[in-house]
N, C-alpha and C positions, 0 to 999 in steps of 0.2 A: 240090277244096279241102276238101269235107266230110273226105276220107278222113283230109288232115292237121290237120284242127282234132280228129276223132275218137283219132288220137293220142296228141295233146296232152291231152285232159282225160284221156288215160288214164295219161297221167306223173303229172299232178296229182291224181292219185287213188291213185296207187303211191306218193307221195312222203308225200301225206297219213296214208297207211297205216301209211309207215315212222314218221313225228311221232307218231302216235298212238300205236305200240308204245313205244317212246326215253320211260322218264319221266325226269323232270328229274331224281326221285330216285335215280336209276341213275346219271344220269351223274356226279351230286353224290361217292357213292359208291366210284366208278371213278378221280376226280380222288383223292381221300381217299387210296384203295389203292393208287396209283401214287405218291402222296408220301411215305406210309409208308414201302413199299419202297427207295423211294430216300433219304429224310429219316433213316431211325432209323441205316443203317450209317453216312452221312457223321459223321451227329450224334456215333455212338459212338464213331469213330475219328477227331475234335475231341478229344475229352473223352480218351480215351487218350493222344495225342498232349500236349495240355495236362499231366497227372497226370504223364506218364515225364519232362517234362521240354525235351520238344523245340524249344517255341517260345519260352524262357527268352529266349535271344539277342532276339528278337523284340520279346518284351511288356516289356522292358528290366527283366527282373526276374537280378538276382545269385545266382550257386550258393552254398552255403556252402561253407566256407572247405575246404581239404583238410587230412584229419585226421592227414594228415604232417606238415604247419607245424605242427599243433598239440600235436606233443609224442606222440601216438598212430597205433598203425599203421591202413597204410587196410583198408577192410575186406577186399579181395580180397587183400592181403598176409596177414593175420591168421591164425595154426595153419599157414600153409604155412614149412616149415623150407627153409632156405636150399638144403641138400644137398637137398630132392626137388629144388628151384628147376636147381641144377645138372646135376642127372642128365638132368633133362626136357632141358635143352640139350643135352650131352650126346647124347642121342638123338636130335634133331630135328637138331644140327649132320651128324650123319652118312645121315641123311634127305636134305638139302639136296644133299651133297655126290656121292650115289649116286640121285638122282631122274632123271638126263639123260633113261632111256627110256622114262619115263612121258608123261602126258599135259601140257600148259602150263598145266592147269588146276592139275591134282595138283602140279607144280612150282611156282605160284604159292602155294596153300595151304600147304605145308611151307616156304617164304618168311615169309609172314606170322604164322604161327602162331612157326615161330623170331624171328623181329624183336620179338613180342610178348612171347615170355619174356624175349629180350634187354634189352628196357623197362621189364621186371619188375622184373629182377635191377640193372637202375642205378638203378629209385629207391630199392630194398631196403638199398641199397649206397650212393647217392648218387655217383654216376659220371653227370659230365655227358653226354649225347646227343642226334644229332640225328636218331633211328630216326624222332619224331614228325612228319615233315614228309615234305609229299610226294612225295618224292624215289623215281628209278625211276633202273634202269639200272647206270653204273660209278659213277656218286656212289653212291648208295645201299650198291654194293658196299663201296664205299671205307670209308663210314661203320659198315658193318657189321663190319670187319677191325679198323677201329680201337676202336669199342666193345668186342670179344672181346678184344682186348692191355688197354685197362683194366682189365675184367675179372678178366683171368689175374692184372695187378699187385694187385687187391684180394684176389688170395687164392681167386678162382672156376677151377678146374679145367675147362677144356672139352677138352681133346682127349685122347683114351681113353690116348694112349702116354702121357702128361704124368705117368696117376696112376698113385698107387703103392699097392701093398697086391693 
């Protein structure tokens, strides 16, 4: 039995050893430096988050008003002329249309990037649509055929054969 009490005080001697080395102000330290790290990115990307606008819906705070009701264009309309507006379709329509052998990724992007000018050009225009909803598939299609014949009747040129000059 001496062998196993001889052991034991010698745990308690190794453990003591360890307590002695561990100051309290290390550990204090270590707690500090780990919450920095983890504290200061949450923090900053609250405060980002907050500032861009994100948790408006949330905090039940109101956008202002959009500076198309109000008689002035919006800002990402503003300097861009209707004809670049059209060409970019234009090009993207013919993207869309010759994409089959690419990737589903690449065909998705040349999708939404076109739907997005399309969105442009109807509030530019004021052509009702329902591109903003999330619609996928032959709706989506559908709605996308019918926006482009709007379109054409406000006087927007998309298909290459159309124009003239």
């Amino acid at each position: 039995m001496e062998g196993g009490e001889g052991a034991c005080s010698r745990c308690r001697n190794s453990i003591a050893e360890v307590a002695a080395r561990v100051d309290k102000k290390e550990v204090k330290l270590t707690i500090l430096a780990s919450a920095i790290l983890v504290g200061v990115p949450l923090i900053a990307n609250a405060i980002r988050d907050l500032l861009s606008g994100r948790w408006d819906e949330h905090l039940g705070r109101r956008r202002p008003p959009d500076p198309v009701d109000a008689g002035e264009a919006a800002p990402h309309l503003r300097g861009r002329p209707i004809e670049q507006l059209a060409a970019d379709l234009r090009r993207l329509r013919v993207a869309v249309a010759t994409d089959h052998p690419r990737s589903a990724t690449h065909q998705l992007a040349n999708r939404v990037a076109y739907d997005h000018l399309l969105m442009q050009a109807c509030e530019m225009l004021d052509v009702p649509h329902d591109l903003g909803k999330k619609t996928a598939g032959r709706e989506r299609d559908i709605e996308r055929i019918r926006v482009e014949a709007e379109l054409e009747r406000a006087g927007i040129v998309l298909s290459a054969a159309g124009r003239s000059g």
